[in-house]
DSSP file (Angstrom, degrees, kcal/mol; ACC not computed):
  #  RESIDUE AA STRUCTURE BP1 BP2  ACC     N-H-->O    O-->H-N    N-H-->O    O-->H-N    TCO  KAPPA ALPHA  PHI   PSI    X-CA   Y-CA   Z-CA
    1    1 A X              0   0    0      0, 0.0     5,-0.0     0, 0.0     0, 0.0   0.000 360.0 360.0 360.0 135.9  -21.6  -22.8   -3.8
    2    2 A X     >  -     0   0    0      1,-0.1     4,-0.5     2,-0.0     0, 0.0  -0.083 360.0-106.6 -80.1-173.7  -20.2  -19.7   -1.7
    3    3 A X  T  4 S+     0   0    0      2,-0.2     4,-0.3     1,-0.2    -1,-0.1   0.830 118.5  57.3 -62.7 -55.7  -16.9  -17.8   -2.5
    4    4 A X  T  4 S+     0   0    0      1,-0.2    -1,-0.2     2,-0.1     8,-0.1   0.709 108.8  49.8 -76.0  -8.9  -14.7  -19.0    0.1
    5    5 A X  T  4 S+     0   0    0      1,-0.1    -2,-0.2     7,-0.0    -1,-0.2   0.558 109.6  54.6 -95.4  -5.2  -15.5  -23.1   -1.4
    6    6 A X  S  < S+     0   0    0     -4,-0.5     2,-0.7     2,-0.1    -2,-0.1   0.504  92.4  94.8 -96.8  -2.4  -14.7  -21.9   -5.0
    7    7 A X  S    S-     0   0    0     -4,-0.3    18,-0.0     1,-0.1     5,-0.0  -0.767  91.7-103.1 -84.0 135.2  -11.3  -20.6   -3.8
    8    8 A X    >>  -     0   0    0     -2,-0.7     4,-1.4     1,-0.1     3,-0.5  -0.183  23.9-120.1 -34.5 120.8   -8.8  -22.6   -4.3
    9    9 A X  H 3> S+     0   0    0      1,-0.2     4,-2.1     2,-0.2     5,-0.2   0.845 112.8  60.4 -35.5 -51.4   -7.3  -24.7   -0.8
   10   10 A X  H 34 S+     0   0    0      2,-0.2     3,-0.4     1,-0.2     4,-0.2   0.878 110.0  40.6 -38.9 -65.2   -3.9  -23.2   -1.3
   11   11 A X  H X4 S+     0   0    0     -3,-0.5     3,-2.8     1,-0.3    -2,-0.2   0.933 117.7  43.7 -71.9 -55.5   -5.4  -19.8   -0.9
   12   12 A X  H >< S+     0   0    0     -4,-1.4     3,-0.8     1,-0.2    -1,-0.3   0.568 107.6  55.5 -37.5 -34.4   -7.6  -20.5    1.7
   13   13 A X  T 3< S+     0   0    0     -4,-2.1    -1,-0.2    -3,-0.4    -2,-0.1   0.523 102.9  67.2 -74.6 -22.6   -5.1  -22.7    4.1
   14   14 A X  T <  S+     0   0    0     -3,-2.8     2,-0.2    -4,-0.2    -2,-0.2   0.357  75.3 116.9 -94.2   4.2   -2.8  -19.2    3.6
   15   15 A X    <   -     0   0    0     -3,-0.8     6,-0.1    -4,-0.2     3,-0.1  -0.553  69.3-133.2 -77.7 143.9   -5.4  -17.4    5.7
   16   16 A X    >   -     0   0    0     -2,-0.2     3,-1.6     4,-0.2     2,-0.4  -0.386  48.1 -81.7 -86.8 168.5   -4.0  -16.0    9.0
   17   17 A X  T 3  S+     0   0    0      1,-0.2    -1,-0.1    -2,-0.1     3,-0.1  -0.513 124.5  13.5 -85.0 142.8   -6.6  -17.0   12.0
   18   18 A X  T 3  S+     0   0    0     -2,-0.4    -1,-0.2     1,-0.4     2,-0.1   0.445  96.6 138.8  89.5  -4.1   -9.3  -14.7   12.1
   19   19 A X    <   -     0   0    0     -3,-1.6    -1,-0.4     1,-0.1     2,-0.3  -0.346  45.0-145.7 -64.7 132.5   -8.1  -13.2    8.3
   20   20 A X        -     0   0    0     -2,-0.1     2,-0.4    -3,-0.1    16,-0.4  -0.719   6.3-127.7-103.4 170.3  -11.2  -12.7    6.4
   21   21 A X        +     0   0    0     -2,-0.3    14,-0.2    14,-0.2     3,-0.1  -0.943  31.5 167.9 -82.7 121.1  -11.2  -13.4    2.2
   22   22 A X        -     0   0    0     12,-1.6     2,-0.3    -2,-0.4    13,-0.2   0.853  57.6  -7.2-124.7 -52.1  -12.5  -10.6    0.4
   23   23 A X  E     -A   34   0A   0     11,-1.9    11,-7.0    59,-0.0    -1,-0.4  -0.991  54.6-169.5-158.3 139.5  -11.6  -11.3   -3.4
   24   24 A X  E     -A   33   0A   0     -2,-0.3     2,-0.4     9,-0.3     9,-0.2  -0.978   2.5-175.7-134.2 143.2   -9.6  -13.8   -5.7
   25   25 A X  E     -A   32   0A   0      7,-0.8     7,-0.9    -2,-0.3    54,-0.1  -0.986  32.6-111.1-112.3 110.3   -8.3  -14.3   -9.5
   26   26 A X  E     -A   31   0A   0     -2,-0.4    52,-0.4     5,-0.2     2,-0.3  -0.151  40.2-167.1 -35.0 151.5   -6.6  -16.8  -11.2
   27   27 A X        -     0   0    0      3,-2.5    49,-0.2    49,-0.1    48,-0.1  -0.824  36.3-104.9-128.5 170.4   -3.3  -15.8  -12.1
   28   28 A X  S    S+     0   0    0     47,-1.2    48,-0.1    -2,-0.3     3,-0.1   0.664 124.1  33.2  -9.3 -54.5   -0.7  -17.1  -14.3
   29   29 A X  S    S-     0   0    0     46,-0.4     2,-0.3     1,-0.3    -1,-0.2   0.342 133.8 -62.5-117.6  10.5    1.2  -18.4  -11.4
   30   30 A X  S    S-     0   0    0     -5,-0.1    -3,-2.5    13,-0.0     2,-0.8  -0.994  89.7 -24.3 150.8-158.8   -1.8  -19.4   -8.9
   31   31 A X  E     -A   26   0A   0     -2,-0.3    -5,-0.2    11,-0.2     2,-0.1  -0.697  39.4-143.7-129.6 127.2   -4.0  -17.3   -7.6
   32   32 A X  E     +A   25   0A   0     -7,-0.9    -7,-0.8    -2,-0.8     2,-0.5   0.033  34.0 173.4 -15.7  87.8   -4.2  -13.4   -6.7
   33   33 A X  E     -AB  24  40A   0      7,-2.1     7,-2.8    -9,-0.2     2,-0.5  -0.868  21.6-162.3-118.4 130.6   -6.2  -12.9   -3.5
   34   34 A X  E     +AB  23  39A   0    -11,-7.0   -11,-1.9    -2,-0.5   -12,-1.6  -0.899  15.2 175.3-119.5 145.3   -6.9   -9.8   -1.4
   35   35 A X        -     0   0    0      3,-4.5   -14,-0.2    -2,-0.5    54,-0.1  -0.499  55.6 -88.0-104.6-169.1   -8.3  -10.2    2.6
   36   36 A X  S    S+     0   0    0    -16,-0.4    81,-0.1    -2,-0.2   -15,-0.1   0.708 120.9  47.1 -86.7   2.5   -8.7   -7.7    4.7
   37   37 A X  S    S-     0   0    0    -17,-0.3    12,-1.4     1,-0.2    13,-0.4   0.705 116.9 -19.7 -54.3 -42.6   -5.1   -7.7    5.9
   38   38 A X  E    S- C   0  48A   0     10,-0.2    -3,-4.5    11,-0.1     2,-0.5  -0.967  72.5 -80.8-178.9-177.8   -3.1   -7.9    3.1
   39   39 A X  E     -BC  34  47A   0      8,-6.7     8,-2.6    -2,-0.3     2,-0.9  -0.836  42.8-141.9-118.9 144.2   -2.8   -8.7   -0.5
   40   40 A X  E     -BC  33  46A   0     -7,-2.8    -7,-2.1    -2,-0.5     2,-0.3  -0.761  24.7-146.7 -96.9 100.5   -2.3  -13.1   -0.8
   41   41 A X    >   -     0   0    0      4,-3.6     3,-2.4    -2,-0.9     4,-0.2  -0.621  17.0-118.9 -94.7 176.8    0.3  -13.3   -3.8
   42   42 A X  T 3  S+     0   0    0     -2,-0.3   -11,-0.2     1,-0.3    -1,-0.1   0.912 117.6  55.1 -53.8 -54.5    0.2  -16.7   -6.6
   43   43 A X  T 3  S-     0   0    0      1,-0.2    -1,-0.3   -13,-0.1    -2,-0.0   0.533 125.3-102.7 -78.3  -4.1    3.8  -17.4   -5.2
   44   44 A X  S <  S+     0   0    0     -3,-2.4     2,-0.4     1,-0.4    -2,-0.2   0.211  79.9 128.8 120.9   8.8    2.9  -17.6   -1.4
   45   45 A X        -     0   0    0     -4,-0.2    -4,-3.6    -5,-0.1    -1,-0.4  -0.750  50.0-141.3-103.8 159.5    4.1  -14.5   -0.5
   46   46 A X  E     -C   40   0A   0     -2,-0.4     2,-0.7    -6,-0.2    -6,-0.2  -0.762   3.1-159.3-120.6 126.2    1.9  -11.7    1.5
   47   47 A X  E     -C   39   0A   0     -8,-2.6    -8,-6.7    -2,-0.3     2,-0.1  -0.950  20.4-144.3-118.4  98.9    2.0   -7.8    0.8
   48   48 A X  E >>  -C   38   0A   0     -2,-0.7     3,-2.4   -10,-0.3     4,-1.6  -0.345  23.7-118.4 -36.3 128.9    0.6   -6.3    4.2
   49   49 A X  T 34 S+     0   0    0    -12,-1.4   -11,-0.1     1,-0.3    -1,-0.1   0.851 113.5  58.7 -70.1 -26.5   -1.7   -2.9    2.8
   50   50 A X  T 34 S+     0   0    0    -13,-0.4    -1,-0.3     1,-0.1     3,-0.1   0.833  96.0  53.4 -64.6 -15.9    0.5   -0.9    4.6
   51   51 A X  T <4 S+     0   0    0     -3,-2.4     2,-2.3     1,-0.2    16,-0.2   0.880  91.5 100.7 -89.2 -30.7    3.8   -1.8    3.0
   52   52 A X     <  +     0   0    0     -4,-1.6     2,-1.4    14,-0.2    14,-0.2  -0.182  39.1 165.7 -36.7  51.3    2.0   -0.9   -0.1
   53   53 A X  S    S+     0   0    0     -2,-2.3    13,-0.2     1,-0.2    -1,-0.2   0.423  71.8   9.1 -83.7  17.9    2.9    2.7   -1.6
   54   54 A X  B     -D   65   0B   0     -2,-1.4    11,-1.3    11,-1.0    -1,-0.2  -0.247  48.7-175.0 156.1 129.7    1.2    1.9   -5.3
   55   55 A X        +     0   0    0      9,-0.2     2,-0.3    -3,-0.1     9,-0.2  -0.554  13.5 169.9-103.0 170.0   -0.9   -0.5   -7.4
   56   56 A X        -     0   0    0     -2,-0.1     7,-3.1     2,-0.0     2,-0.1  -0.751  15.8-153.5-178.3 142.2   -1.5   -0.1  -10.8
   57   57 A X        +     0   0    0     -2,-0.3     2,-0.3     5,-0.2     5,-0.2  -0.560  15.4 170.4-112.7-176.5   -3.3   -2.7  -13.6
   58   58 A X        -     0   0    0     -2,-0.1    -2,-0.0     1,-0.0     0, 0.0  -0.887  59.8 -73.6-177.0 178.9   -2.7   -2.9  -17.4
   59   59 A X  S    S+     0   0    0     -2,-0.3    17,-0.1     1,-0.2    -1,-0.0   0.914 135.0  47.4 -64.7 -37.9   -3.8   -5.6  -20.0
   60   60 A X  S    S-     0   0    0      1,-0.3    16,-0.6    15,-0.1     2,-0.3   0.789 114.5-103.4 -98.5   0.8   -1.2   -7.8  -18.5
   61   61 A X  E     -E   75   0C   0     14,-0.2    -1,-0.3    16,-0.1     2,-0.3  -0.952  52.2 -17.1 152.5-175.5   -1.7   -7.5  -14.7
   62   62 A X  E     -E   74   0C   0     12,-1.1    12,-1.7    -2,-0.3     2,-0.6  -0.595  31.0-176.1 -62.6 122.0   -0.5   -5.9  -11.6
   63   63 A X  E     -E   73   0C   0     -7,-3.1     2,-0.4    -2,-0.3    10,-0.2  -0.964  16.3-163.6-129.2 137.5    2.8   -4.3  -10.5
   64   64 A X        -     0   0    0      8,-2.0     2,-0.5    -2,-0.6     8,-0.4  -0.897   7.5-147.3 -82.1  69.0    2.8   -3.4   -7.3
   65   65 A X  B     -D   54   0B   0    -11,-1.3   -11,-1.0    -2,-0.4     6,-0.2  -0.483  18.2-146.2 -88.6 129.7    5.4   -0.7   -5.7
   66   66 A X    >   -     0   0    0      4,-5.5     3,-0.5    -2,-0.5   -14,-0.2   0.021  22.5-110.6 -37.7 158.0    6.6   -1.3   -2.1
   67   67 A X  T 3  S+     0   0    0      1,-0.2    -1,-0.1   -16,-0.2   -15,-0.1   0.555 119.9  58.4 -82.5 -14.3    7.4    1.2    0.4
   68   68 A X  T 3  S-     0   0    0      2,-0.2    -1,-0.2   -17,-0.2    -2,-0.1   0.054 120.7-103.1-115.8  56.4   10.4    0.3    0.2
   69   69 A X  S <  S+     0   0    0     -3,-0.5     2,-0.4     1,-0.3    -2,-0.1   0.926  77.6 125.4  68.0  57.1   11.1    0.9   -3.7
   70   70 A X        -     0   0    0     -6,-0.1    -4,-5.5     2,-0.0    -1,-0.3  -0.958  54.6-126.8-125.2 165.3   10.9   -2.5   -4.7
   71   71 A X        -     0   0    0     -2,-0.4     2,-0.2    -6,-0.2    -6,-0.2  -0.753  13.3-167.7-108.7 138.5    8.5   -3.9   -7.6
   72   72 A X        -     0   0    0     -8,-0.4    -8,-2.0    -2,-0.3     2,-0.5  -0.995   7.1-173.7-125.8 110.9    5.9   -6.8   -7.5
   73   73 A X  E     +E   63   0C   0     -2,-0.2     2,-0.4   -10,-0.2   -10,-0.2  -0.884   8.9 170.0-118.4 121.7    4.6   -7.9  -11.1
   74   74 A X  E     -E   62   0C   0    -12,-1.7   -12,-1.1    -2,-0.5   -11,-0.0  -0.840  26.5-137.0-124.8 116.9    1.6  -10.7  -11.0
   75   75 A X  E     +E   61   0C   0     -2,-0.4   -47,-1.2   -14,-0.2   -46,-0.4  -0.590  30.0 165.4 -75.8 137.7   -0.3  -11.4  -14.6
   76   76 A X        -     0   0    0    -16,-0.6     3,-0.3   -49,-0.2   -49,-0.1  -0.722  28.7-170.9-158.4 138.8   -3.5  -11.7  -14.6
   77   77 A X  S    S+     0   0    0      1,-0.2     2,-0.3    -2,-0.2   -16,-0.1   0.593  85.6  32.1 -64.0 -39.6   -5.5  -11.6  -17.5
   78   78 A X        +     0   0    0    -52,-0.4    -1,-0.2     1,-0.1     3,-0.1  -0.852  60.5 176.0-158.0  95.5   -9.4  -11.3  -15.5
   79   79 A X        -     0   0    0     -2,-0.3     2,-0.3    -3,-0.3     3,-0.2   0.768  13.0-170.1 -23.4 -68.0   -9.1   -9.4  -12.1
   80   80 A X  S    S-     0   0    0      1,-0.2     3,-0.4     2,-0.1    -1,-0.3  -0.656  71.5 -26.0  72.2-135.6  -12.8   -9.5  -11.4
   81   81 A X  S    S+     0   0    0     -2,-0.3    -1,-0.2     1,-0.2     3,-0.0  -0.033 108.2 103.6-131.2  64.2  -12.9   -7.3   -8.6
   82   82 A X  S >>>S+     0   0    0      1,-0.2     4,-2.0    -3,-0.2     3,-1.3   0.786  77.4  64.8 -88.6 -42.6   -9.3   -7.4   -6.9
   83   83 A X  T 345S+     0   0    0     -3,-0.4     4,-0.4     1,-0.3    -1,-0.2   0.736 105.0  34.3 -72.1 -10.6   -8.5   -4.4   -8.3
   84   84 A X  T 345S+     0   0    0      2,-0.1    -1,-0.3     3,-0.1    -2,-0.1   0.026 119.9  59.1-105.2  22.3  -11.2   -1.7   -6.5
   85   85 A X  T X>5S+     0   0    0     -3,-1.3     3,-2.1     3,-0.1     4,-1.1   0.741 102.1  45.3-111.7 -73.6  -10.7   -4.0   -3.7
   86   86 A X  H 3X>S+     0   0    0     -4,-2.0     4,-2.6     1,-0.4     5,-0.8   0.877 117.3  51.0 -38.0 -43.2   -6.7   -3.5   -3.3
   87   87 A X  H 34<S+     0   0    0     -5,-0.5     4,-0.4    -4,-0.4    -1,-0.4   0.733 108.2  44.7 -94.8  16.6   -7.3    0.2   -3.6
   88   88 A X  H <>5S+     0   0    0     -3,-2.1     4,-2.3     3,-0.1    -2,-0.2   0.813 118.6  46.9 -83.3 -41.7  -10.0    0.8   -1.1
   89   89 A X  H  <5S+     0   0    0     -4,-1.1    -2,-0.1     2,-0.2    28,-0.1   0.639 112.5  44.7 -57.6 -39.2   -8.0   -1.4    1.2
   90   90 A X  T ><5S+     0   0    0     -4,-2.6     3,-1.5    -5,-0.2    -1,-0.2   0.820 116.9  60.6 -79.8 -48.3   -4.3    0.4    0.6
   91   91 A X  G >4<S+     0   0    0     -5,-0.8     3,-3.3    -4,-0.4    -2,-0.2   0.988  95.7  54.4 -46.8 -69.6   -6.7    3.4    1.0
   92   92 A X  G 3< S+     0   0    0     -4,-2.3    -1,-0.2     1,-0.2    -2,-0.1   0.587  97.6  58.3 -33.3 -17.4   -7.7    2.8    4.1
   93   93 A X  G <  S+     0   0    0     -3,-1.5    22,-4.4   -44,-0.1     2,-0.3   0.436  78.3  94.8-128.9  29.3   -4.6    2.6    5.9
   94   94 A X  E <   -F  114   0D   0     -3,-3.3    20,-0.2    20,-0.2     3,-0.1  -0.801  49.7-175.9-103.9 156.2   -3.3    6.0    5.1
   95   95 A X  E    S+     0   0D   0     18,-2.9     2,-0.3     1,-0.5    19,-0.1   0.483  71.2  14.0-127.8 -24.0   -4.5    8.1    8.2
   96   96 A X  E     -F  113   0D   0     17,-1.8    17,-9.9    60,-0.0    -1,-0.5  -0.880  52.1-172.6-178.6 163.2   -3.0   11.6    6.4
   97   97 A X  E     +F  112   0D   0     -2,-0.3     2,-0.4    15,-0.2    15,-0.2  -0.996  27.8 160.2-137.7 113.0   -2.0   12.4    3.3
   98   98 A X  E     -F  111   0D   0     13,-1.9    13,-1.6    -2,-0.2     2,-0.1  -0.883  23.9-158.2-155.8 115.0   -0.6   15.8    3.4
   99   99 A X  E     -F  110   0D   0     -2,-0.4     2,-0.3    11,-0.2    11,-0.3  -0.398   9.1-170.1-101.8-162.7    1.7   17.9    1.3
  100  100 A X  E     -F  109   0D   0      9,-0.7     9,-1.7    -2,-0.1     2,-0.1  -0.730  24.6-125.6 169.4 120.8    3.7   20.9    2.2
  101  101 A X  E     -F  108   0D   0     -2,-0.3     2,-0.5     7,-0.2     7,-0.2  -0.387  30.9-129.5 -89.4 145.6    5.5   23.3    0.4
  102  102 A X    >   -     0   0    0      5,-1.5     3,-3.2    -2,-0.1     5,-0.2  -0.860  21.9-116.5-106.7  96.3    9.5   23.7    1.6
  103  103 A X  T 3  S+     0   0    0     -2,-0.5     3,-0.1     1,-0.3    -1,-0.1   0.362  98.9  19.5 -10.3 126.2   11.0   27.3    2.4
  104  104 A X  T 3  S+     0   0    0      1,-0.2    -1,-0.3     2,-0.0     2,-0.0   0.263 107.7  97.5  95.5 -34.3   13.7   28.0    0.0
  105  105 A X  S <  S-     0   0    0     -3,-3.2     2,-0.3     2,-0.3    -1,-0.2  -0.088  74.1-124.9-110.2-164.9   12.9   25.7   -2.5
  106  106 A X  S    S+     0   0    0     -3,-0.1     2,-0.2     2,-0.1    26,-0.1  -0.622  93.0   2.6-130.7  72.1   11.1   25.2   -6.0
  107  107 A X  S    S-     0   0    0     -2,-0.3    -5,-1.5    -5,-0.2    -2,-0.3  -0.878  76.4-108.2 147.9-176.5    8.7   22.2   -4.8
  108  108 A X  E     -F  101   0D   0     -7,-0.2     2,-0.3    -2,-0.2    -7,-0.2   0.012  14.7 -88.1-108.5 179.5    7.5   19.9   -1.5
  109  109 A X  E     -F  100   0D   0     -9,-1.7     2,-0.9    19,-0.2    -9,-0.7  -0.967  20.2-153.0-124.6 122.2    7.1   17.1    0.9
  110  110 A X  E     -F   99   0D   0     -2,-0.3    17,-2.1    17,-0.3     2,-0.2  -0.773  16.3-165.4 -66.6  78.1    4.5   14.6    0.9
  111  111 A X  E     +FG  98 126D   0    -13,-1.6   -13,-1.9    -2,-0.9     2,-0.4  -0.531   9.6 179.8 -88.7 148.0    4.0   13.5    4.3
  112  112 A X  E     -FG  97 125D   0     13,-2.2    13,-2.5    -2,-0.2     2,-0.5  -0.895  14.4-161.9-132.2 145.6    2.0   10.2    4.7
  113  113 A X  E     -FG  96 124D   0    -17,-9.9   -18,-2.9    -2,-0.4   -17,-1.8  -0.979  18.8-168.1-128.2 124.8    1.0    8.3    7.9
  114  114 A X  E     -FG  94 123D   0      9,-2.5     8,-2.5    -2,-0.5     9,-0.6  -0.732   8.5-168.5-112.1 173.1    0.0    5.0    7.3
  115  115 A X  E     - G   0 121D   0    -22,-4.4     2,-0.3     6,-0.2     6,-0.2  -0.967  27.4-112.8-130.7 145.1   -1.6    2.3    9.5
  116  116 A X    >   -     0   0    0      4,-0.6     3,-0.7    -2,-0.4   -79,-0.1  -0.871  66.3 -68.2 -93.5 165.3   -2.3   -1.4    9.4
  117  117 A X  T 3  S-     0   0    0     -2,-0.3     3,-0.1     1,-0.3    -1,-0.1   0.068 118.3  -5.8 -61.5 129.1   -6.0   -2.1    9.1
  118  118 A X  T 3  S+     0   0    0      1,-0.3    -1,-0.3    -3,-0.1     2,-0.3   0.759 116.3 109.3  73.8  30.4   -7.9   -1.2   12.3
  119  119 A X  S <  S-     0   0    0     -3,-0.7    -1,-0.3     1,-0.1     3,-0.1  -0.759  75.4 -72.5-132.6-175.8   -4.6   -0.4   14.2
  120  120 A X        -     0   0    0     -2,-0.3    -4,-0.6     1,-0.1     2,-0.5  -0.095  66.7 -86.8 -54.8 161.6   -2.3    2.4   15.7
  121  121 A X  E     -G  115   0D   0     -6,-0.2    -6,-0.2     1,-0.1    -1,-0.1  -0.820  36.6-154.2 -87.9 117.8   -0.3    4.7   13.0
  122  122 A X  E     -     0   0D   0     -8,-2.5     2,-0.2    -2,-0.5    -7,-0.1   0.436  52.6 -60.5 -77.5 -12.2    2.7    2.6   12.5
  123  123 A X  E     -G  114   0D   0     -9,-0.6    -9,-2.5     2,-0.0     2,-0.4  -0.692  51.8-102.0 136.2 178.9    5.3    6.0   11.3
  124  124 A X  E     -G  113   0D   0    -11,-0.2     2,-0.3    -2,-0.2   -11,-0.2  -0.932  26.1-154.9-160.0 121.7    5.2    8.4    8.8
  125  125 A X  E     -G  112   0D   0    -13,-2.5   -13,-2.2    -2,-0.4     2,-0.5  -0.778  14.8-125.7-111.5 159.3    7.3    8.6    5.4
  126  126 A X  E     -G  111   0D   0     -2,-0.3     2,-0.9   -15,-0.2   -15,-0.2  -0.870  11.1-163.1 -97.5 130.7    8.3   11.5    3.1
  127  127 A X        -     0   0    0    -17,-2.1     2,-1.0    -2,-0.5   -17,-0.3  -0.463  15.4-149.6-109.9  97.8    7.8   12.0   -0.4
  128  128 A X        -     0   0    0     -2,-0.9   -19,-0.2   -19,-0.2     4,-0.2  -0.134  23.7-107.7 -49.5  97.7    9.9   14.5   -2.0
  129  129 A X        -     0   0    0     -2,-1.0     2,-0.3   -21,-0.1   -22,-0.1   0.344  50.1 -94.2  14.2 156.4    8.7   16.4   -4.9
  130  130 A X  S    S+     0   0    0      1,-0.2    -1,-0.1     3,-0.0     3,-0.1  -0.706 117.8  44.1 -89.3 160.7   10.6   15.2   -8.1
  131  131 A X  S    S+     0   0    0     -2,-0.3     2,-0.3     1,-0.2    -1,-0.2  -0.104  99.1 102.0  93.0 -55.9   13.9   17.5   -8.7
  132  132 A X  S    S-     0   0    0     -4,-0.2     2,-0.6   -26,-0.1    -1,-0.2  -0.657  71.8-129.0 -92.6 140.5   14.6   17.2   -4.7
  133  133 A X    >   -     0   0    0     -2,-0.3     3,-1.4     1,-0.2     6,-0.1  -0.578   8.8-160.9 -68.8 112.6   17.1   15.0   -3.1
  134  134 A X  T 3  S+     0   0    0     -2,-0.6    -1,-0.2     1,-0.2    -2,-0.0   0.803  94.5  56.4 -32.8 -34.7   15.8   12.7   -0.2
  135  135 A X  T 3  S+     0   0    0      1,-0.1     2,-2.2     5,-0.0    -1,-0.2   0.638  77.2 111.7 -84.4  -8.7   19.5   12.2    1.0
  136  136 A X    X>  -     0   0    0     -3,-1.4     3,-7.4     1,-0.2     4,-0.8  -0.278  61.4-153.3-107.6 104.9   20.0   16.0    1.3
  137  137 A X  H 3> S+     0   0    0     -2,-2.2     4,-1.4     1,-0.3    -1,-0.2   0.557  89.2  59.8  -9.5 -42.2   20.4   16.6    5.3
  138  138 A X  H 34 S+     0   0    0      1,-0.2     4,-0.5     2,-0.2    -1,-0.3   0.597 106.6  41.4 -80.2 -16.8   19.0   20.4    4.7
  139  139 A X  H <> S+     0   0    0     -3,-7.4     4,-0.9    -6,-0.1    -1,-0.2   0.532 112.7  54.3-114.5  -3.0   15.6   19.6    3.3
  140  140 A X  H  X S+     0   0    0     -4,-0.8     4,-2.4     2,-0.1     5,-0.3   0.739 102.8  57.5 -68.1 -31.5   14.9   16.5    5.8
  141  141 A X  H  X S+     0   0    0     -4,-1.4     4,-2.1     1,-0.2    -3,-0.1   0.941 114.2  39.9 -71.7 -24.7   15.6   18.9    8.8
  142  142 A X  H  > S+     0   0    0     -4,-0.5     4,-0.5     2,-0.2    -1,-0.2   0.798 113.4  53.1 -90.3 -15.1   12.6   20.9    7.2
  143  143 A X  H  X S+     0   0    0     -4,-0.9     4,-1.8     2,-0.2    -2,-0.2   0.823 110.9  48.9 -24.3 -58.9   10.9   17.8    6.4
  144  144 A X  H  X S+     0   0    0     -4,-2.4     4,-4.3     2,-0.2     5,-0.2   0.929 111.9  44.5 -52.6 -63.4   11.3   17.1   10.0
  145  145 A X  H  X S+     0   0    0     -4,-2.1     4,-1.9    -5,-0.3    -1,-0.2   0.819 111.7  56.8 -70.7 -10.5   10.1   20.5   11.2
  146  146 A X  H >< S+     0   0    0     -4,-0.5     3,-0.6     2,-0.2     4,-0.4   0.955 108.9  44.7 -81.2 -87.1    7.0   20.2    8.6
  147  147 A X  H 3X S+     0   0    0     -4,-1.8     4,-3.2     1,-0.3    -2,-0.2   0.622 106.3  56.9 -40.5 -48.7    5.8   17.0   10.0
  148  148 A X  H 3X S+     0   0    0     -4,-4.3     4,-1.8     2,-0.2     5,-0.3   0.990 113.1  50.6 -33.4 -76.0    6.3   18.4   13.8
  149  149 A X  H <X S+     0   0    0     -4,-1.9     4,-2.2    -3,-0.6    -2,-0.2   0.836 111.0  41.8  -4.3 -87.8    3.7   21.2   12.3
  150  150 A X  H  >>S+     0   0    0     -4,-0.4     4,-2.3     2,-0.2     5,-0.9   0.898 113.2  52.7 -71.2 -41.2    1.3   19.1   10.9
  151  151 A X  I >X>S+     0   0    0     -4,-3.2     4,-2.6     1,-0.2     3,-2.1   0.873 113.9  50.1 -29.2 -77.9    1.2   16.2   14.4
  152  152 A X  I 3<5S+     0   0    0     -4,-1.8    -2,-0.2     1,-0.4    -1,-0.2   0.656 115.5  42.1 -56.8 -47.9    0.7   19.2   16.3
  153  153 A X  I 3<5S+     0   0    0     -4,-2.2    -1,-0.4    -5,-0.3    -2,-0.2   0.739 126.3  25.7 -63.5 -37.2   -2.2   20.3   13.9
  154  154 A X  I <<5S-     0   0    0     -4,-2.3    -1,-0.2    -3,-2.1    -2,-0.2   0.377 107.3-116.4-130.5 -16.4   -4.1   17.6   13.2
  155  155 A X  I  <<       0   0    0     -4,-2.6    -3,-0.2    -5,-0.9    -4,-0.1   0.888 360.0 360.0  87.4  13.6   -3.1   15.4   16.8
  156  156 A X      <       0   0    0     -5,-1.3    -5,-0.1    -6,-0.4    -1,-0.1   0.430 360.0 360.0 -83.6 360.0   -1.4   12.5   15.0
């Protein structure tokens, strides 16, 4: 019996056309699936690999942070192999990954350009060092000018 007839209808019926299946796990609440698009969750909702900014598993499952600061918790108990499949996939749609030390200060920027799979670079977030404020106007404008820097450099 192949892969894609031992998945479950539910999951399979939630594939977009032309959406491959790459891996699923029972969950708790249904089941856990990742394609190559995005990550399928038990409650019918879809985490695109770009939106993704960190996985991380434990005895009782996944939690998932967004890129935009919210948390996605799914138990399951036996992964199988969803989890080195979510991070080669999340992997894949950073296009740079680049830090950069900030004039003046005691710490950085992370600047990240992500993509969705097989596409154009969709923008380009900062991560601040801990200990620096995001909100504070005077270390975005050198945020700002860092990231001008590195486009220029690398042609993103």
């Amino acid at each position: 019996m192949s892969f894609l007839r031992r998945t479950p209808a539910a999951v399979r019926e939630r594939l977009l056309r032309g959406e491959r299946l790459l891996v699923s796990a029972p969950s708790g609440e249904g089941h856990l699936a990742a394609t190559d698009q995005a990550l399928l969750l038990p409650d019918g909702g879809r985490l695109p690999y770009e939106e993704i900014e960190k996985a991380s598993w434990d005895q009782r499952g996944l939690t998932v942070i967004r890129a935009d600061g919210t948390t996605v918790r799914v138990a399951v108990t036996e992964p199988g192999r969803v989890p080195e499949t979510l991070r080669e996939r999340v992997n894949s749609t950073i296009v740079v990954n680049k830090h950069v030390n900030l004039p003046g200060v005691d710490g950085g920027v992370r600047l990240v350009a992500r993509r969705k799979p097989g596409g154009e670079v969709l923008g380009w977030t900062f991560v601040f060092d801990e200990g620096l404020d995001p909100a504070d106007p005077g270390l975005r404008a050198q945020a700002e000018q860092a990231l001008e820097g590195v486009r220029r450099s690398m042609g993103v």
